[in-house]
C-alpha positions in Angstrom: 22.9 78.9 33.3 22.9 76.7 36.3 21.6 73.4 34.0 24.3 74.6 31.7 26.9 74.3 33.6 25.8 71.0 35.2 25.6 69.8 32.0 29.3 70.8 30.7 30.6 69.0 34.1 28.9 66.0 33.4 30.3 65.9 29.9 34.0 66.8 31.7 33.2 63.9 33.7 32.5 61.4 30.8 35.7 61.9 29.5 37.8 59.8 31.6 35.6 56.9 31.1 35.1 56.8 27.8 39.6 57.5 27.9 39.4 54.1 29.4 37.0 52.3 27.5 37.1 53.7 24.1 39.8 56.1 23.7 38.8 58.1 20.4 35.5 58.3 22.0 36.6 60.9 24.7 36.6 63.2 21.9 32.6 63.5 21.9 32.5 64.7 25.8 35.6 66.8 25.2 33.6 68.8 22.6 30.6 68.8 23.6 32.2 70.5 27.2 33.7 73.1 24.7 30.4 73.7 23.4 28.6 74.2 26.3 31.7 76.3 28.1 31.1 78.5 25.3 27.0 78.7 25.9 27.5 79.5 29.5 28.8 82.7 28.5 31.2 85.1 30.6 34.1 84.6 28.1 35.8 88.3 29.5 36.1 86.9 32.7 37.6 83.1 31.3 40.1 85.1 28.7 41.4 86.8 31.4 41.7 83.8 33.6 43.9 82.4 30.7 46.1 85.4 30.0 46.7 85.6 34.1 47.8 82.2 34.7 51.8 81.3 33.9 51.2 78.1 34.2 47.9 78.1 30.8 50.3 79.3 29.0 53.3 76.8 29.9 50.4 74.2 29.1 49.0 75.7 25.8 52.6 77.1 25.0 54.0 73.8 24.9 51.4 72.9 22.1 52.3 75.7 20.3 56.0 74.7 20.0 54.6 71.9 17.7 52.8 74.0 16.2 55.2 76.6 14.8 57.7 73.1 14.7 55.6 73.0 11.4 57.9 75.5 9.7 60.9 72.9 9.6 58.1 70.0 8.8 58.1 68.3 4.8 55.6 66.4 5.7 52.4 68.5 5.9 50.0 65.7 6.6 51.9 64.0 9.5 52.2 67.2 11.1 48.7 67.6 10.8 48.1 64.5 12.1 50.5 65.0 15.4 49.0 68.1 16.0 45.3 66.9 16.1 46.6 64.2 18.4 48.1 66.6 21.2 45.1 69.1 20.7 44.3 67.4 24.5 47.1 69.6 25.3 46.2 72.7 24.2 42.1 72.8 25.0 42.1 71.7 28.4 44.2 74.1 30.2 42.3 76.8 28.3 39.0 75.0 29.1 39.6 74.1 32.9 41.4 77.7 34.3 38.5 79.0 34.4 36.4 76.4 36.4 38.3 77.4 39.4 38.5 75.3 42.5 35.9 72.6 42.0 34.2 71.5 45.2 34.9 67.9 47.1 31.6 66.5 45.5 32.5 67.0 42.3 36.0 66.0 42.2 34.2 62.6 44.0 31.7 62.6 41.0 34.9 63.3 38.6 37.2 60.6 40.2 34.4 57.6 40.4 33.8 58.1 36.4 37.8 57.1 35.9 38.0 54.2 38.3 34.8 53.1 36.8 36.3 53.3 33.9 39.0 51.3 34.5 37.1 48.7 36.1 35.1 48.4 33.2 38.0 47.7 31.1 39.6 45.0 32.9 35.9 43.6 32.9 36.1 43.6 29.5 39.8 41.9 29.1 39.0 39.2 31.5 35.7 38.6 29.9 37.0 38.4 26.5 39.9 36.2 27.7 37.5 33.7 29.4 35.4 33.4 26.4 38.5 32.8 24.5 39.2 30.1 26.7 35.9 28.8 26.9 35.1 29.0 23.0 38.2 28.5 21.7 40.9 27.1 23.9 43.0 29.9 23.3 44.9 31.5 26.5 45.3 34.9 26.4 45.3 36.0 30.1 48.8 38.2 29.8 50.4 41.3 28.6 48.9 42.6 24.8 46.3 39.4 24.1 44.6 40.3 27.3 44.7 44.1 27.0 42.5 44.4 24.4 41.2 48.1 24.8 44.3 49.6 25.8 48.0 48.9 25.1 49.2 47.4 29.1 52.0 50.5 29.3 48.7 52.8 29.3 46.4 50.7 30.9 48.9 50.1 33.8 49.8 53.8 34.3 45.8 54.8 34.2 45.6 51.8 37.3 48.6 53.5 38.9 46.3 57.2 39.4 43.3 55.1 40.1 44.9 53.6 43.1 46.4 57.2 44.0 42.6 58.2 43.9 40.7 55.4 45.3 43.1 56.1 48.3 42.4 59.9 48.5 38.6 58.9 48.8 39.4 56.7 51.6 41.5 59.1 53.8 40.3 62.6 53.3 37.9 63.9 55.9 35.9 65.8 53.6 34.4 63.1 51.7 32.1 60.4 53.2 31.7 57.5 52.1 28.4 55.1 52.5 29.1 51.0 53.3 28.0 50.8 49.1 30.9 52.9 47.8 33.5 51.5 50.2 33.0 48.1 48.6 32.9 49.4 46.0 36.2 50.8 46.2 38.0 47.7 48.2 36.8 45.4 45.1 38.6 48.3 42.7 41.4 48.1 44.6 41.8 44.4 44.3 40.4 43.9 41.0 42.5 46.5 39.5 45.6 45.0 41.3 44.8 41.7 39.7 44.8 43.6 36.3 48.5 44.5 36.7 49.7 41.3 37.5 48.1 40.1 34.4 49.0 43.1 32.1 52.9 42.7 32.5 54.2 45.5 31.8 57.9 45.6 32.4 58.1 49.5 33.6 54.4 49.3 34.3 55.4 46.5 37.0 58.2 48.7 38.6 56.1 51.9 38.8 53.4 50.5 40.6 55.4 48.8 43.2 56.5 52.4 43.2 53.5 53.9 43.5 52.4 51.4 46.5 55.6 52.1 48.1 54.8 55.3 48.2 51.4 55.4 49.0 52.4 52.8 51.9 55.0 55.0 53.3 52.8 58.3 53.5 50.0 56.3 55.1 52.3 54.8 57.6 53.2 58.1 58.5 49.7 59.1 59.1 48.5 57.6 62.4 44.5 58.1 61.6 45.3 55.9 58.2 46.9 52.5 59.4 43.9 51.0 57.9 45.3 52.2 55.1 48.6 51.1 55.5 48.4 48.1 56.7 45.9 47.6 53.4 48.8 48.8 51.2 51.4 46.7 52.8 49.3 43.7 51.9 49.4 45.0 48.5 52.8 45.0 48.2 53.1 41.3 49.1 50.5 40.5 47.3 51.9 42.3 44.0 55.2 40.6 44.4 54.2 37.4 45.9 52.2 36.8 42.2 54.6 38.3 40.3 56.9 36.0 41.4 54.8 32.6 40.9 53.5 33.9 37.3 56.2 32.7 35.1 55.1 34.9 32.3 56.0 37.8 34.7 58.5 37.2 35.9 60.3 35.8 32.7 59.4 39.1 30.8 61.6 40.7 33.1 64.5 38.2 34.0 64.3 37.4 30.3 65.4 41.2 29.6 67.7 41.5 32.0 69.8 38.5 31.2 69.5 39.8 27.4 71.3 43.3 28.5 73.8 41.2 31.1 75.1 38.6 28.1 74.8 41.8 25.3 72.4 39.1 23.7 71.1 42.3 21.5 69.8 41.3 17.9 69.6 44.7 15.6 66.6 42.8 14.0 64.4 42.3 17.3 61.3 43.7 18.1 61.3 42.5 21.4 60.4 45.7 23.2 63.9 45.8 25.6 65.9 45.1 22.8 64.2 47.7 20.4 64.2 50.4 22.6 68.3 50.1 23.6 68.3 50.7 19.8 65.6 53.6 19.0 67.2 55.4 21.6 70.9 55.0 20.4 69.6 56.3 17.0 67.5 59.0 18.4 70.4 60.4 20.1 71.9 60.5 16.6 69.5 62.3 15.3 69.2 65.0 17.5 73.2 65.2 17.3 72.6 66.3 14.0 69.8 68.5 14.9 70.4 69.7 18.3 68.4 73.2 18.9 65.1 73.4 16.7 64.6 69.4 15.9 63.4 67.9 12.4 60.0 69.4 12.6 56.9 68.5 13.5 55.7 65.2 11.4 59.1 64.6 10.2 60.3 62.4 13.3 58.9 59.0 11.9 60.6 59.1 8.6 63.7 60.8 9.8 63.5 58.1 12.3 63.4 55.0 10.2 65.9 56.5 7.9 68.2 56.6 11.1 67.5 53.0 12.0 68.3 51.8 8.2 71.0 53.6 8.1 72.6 52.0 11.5 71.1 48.3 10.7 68.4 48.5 13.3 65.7 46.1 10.9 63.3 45.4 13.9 62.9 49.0 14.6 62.5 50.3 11.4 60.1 47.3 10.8 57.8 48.1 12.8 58.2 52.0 12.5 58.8 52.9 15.9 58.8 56.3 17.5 61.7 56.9 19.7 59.9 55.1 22.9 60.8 57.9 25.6 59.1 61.1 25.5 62.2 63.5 26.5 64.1 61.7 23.2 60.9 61.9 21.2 60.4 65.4 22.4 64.0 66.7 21.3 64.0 64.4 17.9 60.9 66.8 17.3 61.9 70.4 17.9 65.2 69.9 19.5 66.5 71.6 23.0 63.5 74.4 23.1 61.2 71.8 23.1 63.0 69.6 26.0 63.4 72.1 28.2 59.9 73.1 27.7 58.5 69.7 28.4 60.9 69.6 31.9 59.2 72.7 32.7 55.9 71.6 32.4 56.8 68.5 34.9 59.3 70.7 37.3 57.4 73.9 37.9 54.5 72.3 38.7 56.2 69.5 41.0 57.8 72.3 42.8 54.3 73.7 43.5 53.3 70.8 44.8 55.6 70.5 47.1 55.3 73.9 48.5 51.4 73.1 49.0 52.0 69.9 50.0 49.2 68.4 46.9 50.4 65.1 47.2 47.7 63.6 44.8 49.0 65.6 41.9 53.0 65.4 43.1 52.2 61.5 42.2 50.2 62.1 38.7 53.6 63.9 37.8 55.7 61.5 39.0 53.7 58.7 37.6 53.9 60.5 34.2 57.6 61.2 34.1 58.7 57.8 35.0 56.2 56.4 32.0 58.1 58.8 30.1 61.2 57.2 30.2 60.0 54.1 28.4 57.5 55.4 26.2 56.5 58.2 23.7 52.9 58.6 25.6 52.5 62.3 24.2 52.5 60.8 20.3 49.2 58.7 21.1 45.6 60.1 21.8 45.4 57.5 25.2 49.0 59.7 26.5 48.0 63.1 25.7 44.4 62.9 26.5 45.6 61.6 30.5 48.4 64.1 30.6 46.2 66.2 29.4 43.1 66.2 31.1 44.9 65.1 34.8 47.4 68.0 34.6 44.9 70.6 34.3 42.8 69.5 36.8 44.9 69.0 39.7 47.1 72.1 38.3 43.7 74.6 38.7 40.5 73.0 40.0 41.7 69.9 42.3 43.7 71.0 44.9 44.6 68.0 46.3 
């Protein structure tokens, strides 16, 4: 049973890199690890593990709001559909309780496969950029056009947790590190914070500054980590020095924010700050009109774009947008329960984390719930597979 369970944590471990280099491909690890959790055996022990833990079945409970969110759903097939998407949801709180607290050397093992990952990606970008340039004397070295495998909203909040990792190898006592996998990690850091500048993603841009503010000020507190610090505060200046040179950059955001200053808003945009004032104005319409059970799970895209015809919004309905902010999205979809059950899921747990000071996973659910604001990450297999797979993890076997 030993080889069997080295086996299913391999196959755990797989799954963040294939979430970063092929996103419907993390659904081979993910079931082979089932298939093998099952093998190993000792399923009295892992049920009860499940029925004891609150916070499984705040996890797998807020899955099953969707579920029974069926009843009030027309649209059998889209429900279907949604449901299969968030399944990420559902199967690894169920899966991961009963791991227990997994030892430093595997959450090292764990954490290398997802900044791989990563890395790997933005090789893959820049390469396919270069031989753009090369080949065909096309420049595509910004936002969507360079983010080939992953759209940059994603791609920049996966960068953000790798950063938050690569720094917990760094500083924690536990782990050691040989000269090979520090340089490693210092040419993760940089390349990875080369890959945000060039992904330019509005919110993405402000959350990571976040995120290195943060990191910056807890290492600064830290006298042992100045290295650290100081490596951070370069960042930082770095980050914004190149934002501010890169005109593509900088004019995505100045470009939005003189839009919303002169109320330059065209109904029929698709530019993404545009759209989203509008999705969200007729999002908060809908749920007006369905305040305390929603429209049903699979019925949020068509009730949608009926909402945005119906108030003129042609860009949005166009292009068939979802509501672009996952507490909207949420209550479009089964109303108030299902809000307050998703604030739950973030709260509880960030309360926890304060109490046992696991800063590592106090910033996975901060990173999450800012993303949230700007986009519907729960209604695409790269969001619910990172929420997830991350939330379960440092929830019950990472405590860190």
């Amino acid at each position: 049973m030993a080889q069997v369970s080295k086996i299913k944590y391999a196959l755990l471990c797989l799954v963040p890199f294939m979430m970063c280099v092929y996103q419907y491909g993390a659904a081979w690890p993910t079931i082979g690890y089932l298939v093998f959790w099952f093998i190993e055996g000792d399923l009295k022990r892992k049920g009860n593990a499940i029925i004891k833990n609150k916070y499984v079945l705040l996890f797998a409970g807020f899955y099953l709001l969707y579920a029974i969110s069926m009843l009030f759903t027309y649209k059998s097939d889209n429900s279907l559909s949604a449901l299969q998407v968030k399944l990420s949801l559902f199967v690894f709180p169920l899966l991961l309780i009963s791991e227990g607290e997994i030892d430093i050397k595997k959450q090292k093992m764990f954490i290398y496969s997802f900044i791989v990952g990563c890395v790997v990606t933005g090789l893959i970008c820049i390469g396919y950029a270069t031989w753009n340039l090369f080949a065909n004397n096309i420049f595509e070295f910004q936002y969507m056009k360079y983010s080939i495998l992953l759209h940059p909203s994603y791609y920049s909040m996966y960068i953000d947790m790798a950063m938050v990792f690569t720094f917990y190898l760094f500083t924690t006592n536990a782990i050691v590190l040989n000269k090979l996998e520090k340089r490693f990690l210092v040419f993760s850091i940089l390349f990875l914070l080369f890959t945000l500048v060039l992904l330019q993603s509005k919110m993405g841009m402000f959350i990571s500054a976040g995120v290195f503010a943060l990191l910056l000020v807890r290492y600064s507190m830290m006298r042992s980590y100045k290295s650290a610090a100081w490596l951070l505060g370069a960042m930082l200046i770095v980050y914004f020095t190149t934002f501010h040179f890169l005109i593509g950059g900088r004019s995505r955001v100045v470009g939005a924010a003189d839009v919303i200053k002169t109320n330059q808003i065209s109904a029929g945009s698709t530019e993404s700050t545009q759209v989203r004032y509008y999705v969200w104005k007729a999002a908060l319409e809908v749920i007006k009109e369905h305040p305390i059970v929603g429209v049903g799970t699979g019925n949020s895209s068509e009730v949608l774009v009926k909402q945005y015809l119906q108030d003129g919004y042609t860009g949005a309905a166009k292009e068939n947008l979802n509501a672009h902010n996952q507490y909207l999205q949420t209550t479009v979809v089964m109303g108030v329960v299902g809000l307050l059950t998703l604030l739950a899921c973030l709260l509880f747990p960030f309360i926890k984390t304060i109490k046992e000071k696991r800063f590592v996973y106090g910033m996975f659910l901060a990173i999450v719930a800012a993303n949230f604001l700007v986009e519907a990450m729960l209604e695409t297999q790269s969001g619910t597979i990172f929420y997830g797979l991350f939330n379960s993890l440092l929830m019950f076997n990472f405590v860190i």
